[in-house]
N, C-alpha and C positions, 0 to 999 in steps of 0.2 A: 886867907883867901879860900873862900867855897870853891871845890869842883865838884858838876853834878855830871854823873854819866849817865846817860839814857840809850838804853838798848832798844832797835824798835824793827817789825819787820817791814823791808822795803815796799816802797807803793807810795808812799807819805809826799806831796810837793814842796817846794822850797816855801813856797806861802806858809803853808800847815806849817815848816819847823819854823820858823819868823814868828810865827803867831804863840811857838810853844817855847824855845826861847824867851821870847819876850815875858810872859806870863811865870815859867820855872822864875827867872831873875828878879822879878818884880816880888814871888812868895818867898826867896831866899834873904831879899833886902830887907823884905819888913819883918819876919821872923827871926833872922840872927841881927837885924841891925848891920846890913854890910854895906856899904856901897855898890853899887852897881856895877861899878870898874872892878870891883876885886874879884865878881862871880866868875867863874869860867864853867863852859859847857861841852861833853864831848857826847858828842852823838854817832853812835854807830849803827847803821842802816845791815842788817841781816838778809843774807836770801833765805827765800823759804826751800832752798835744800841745806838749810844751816841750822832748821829749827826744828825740834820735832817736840810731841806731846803726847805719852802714851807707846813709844817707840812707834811712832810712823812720823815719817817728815812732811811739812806742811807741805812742800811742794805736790805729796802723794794724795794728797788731804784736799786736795784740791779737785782732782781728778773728777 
């Protein structure tokens, strides 16, 4: 059973992960040969005072 986890920073709609889902599962099926039922997917949504790059955090990064 594939689990894929994707890290991503917040902002993204339900549509967007549906569409990313769908696509991650569909490139897992046809490269290991899995079923589809066996992929599982855990996506975790970050704030951007949780991410930082360079030692400043995205939220500042924003500014």
């Amino acid at each position: 059973m594939p689990i894929v986890q994707i890290e991503l920073l917040e902002g993204r709609t339900v549509e967007q992960k549906r569409a990313m889902v769908k696509e991650v599962t569909d490139a897992i099926c046809k490269t290991l040969n899995a079923p589809p039922e066996a992929v599982r997917i855990i996506i975790r949504d970050m704030s951007f005072d949780n991410f930082a790059t360079a030692g400043v955090l995205r939220s500042d990064q924003e500014k």
